[in-house]
C-alpha positions as CSV (number, residue, x, y, z in Angstrom):
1,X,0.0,0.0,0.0
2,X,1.4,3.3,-0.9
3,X,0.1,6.7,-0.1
4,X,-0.4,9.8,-2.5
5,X,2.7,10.1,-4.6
6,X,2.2,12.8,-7.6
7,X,4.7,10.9,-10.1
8,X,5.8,7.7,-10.8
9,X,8.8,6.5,-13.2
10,X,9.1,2.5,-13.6
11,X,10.8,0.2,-16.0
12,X,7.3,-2.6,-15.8
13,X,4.2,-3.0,-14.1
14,X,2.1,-5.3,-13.4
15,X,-1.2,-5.3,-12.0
16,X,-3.0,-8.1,-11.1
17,X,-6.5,-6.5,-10.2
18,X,-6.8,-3.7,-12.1
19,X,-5.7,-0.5,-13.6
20,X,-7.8,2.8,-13.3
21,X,-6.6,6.1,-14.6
22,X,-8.9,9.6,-14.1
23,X,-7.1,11.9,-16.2
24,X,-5.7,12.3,-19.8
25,X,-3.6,9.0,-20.8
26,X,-1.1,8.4,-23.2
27,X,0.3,4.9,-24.6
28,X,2.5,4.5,-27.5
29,X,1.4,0.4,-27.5
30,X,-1.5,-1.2,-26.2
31,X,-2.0,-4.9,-26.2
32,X,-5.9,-5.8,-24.8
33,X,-6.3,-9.7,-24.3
34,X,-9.8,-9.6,-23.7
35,X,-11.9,-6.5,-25.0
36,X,-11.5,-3.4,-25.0
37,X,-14.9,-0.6,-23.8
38,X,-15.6,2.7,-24.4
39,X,-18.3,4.3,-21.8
40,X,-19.8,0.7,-21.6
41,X,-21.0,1.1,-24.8
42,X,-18.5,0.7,-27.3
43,X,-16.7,-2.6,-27.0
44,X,-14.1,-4.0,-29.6
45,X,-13.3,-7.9,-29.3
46,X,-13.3,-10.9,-31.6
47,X,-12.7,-9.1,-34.6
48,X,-15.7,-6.7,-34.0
49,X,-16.8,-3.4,-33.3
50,X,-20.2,-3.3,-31.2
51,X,-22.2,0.0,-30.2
52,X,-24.7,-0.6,-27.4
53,X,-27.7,0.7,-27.7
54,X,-27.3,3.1,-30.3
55,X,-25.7,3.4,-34.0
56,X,-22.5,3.1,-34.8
57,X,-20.8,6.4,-36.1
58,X,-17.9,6.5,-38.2
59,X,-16.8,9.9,-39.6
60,X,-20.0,11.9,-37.6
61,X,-18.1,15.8,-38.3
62,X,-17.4,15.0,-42.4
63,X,-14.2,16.1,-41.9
64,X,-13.0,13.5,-44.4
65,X,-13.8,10.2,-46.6
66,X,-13.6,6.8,-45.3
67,X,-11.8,4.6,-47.1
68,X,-11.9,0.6,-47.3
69,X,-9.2,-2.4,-48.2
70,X,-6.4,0.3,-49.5
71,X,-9.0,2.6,-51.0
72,X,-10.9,0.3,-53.1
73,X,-14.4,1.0,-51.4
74,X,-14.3,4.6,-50.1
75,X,-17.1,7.1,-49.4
76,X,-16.7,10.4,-49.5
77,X,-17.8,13.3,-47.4
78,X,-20.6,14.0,-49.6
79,X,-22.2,10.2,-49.6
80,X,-21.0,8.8,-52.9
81,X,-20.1,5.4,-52.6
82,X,-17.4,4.1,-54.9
83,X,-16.3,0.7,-55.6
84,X,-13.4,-0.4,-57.7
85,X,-14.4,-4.2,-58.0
86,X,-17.6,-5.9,-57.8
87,X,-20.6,-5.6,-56.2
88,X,-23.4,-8.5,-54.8
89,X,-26.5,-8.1,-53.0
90,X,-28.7,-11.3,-51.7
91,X,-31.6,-8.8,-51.6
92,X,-33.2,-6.3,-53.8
93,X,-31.7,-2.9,-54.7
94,X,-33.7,0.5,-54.9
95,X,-32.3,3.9,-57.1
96,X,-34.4,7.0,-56.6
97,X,-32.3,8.9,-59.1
98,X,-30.7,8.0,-62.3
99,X,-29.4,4.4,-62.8
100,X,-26.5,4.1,-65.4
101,X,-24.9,1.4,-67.0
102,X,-22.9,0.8,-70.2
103,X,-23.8,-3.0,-70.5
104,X,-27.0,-5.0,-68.7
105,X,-27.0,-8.4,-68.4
106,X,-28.9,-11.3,-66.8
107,X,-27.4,-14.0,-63.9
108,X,-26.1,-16.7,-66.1
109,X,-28.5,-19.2,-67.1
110,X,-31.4,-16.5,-66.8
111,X,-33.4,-14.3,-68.3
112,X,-33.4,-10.5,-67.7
113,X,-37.0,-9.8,-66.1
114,X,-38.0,-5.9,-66.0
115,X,-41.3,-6.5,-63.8
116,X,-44.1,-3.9,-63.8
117,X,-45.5,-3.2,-60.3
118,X,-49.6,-3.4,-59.7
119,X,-51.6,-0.9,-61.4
120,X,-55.1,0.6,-60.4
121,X,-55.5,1.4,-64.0
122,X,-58.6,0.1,-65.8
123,X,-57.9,2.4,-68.9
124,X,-58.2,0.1,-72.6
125,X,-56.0,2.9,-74.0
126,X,-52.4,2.1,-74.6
127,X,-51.0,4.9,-74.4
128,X,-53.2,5.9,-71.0
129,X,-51.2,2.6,-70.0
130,X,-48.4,2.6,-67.6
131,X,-45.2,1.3,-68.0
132,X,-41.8,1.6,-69.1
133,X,-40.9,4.8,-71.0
134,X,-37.4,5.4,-72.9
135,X,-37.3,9.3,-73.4
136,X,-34.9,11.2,-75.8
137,X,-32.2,14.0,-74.4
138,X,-35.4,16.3,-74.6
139,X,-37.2,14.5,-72.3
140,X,-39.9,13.3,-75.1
141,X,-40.9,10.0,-75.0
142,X,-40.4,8.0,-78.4
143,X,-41.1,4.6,-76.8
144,X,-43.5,3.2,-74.5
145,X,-44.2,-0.3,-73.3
146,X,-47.0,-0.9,-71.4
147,X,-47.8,-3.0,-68.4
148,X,-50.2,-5.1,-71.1
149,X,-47.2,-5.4,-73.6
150,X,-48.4,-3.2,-75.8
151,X,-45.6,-1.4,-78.1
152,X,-45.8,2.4,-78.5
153,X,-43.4,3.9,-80.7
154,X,-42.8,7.5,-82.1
155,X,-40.5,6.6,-85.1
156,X,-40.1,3.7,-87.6
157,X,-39.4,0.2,-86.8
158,X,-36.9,-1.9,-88.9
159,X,-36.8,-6.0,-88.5
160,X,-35.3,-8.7,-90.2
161,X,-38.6,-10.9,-89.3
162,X,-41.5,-10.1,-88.1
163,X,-44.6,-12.3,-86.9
164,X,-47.3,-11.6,-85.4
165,X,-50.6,-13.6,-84.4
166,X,-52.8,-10.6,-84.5
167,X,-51.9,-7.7,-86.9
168,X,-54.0,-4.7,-85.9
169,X,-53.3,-1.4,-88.0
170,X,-55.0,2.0,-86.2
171,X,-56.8,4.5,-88.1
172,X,-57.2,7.8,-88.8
173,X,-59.4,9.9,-89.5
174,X,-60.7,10.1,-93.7
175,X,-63.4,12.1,-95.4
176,X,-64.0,12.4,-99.0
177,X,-64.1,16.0,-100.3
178,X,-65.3,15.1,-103.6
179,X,-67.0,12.4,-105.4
180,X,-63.7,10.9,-106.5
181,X,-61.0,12.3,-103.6
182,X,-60.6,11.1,-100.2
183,X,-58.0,12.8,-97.7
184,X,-56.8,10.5,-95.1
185,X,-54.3,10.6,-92.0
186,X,-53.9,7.2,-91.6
187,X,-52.0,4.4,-93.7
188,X,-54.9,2.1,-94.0
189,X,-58.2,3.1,-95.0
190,X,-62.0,2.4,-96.6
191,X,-62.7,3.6,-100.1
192,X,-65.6,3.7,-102.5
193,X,-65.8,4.3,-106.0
194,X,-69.5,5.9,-106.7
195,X,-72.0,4.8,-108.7
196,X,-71.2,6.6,-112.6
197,X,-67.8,6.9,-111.7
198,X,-64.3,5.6,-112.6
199,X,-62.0,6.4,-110.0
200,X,-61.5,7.6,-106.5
201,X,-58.3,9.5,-105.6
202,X,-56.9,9.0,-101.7
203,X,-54.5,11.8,-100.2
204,X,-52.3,10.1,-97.8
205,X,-49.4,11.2,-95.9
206,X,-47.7,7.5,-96.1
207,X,-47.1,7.9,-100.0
208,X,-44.3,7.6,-101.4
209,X,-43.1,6.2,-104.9
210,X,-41.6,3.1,-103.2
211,X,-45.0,2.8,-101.6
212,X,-46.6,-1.0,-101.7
213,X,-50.6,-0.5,-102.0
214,X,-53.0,-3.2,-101.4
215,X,-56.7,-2.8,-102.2
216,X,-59.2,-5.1,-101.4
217,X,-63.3,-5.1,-103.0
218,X,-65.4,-5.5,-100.3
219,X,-68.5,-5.5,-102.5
220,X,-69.5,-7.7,-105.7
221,X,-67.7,-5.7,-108.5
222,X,-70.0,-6.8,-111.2
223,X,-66.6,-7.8,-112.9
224,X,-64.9,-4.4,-113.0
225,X,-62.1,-5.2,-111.1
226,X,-61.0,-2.2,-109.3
227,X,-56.7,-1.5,-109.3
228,X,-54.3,1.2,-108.7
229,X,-54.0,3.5,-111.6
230,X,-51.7,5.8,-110.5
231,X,-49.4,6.8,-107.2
232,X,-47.5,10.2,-106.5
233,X,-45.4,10.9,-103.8
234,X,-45.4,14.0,-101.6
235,X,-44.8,17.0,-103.4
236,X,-43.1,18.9,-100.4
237,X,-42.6,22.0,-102.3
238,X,-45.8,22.6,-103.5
239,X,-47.3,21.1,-100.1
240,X,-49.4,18.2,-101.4
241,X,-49.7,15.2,-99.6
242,X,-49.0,11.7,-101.7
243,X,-51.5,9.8,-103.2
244,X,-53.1,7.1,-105.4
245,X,-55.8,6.8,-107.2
246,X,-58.1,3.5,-107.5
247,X,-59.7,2.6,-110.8
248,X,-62.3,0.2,-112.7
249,X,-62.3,-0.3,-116.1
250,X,-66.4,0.6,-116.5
251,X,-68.3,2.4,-115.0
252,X,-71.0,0.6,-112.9
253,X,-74.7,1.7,-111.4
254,X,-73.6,0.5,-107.9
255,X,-71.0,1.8,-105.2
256,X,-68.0,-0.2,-105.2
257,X,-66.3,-0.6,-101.7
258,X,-62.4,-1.3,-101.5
259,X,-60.2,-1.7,-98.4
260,X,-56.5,-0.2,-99.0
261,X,-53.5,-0.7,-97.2
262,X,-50.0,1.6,-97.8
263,X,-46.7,-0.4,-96.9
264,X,-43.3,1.0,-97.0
């Protein structure tokens, strides 16, 4: 037992109880065989770090990044998370903001799913649809597919093959301005040569001289079999639309009714 003594120089200690210290402490080495506490909260052992009762805080004042394994995982002060190899999760991932990648592809042996989430939509529109939208650098949207499957596109489509087990075309609007001319907005269309005439003319955006056009009679022709007589492509300059005109070699005392169809 020793009384009060205000400094103490030794070579080795050893203490076989306990060693308490009340003031600032400094040691250049510290070896802990068991574990190590902070407050009573914060112990260190076994290979961990454990935080009693509350969160575990590394970097709290942002004064600088954390880095991980030499700098390969590091976040900075600002919350961006960077990793030089790769990256796994066992559970699902969310992104509130913009998701980028230069190549996407499936776990091996698997397909590459993009689900849809439930919708309280009941609207038979397509477009009214939701679903997945790719937008241009505008921020238009020049393709759409809905949660239905549906296909909604602004510009063409090119394929090597295509098939289909249900090939629906929309319309558009037509009226016929004449007894023999028909303007139409659409690529596909109803048209019918009157009674006492020859011909019927259809304007039609979708002209064009490499233009493919189908017509169909839909009424008994009496033997006049109605064809394309002519086809003129869109006159930009003086603002005419394409067109095409269908004819029959007689003229008959009945309506004749054709379905026409423009492919390019």
């Amino acid at each position: 037992s020793l009384a009060f003594i205000p400094s103490l120089n030794a070579d080795f200690g050893t203490f076989n109880n306990g060693l308490m210290a009340f003031g600032p402490t400094s040691l250049s080495d510290v070896s802990v065989a068991g574990q190590f506490s902070v407050d009573g909260s914060m112990i260190l052992a076994d290979n961990s770090i454990n935080v009693l009762g509350a969160d575990l805080q590394i970097q709290p004042l942002r004064q600088g990044n954390i880095a991980f394994m030499g700098g390969l995982v590091s976040i900075d002060t600002s919350g961006n998370f960077a990793v030089s190899g790769n990256a796994t999760f066992a559970q699902n991932v969310a992104v509130n903001g913009v998701l980028s990648a230069r190549i996407i592809s499936p776990v091996p042996q698997e397909d590459l799913i993009i689900q849809l989430p439930g919708f309280d939509n009941n609207s038979t529109l397509a477009v009214d649809r939701p679903g997945i939208v790719v937008k241009n650098a505008s921020g238009s949207g020049v393709l759409k597919i809905t949660d239905l499957g549906d296909v909604i596109a602004s510009g063409a489509g090119k394929f090597s093959k295509l098939a289909s087990e249900n090939l629906q075309i929309v319309r558009g609007a037509q009226a016929d301005t004449s007894l023999t001319e028909t303007i139409a907005s659409s690529s596909a269309g109803t048209a019918t040569i009157k009674a006492g005439q020859l011909e019927r003319t259809i304007y039609s955006t979708y002209v064009s001289e490499d233009s493919l056009i189908y017509i169909t009679p839909v009424t008994d022709t009496t033997g006049a079999v109605p064809f394309v007589a002519r086809q003129t492509a869109e006159n930009v300059e003086e603002n005419e639309d394409g067109s095409f005109t269908i004819r029959i070699p007689q003229v008959r005392a009945t309506d004749i009714k054709v379905n026409w169809w423009i492919i390019n």
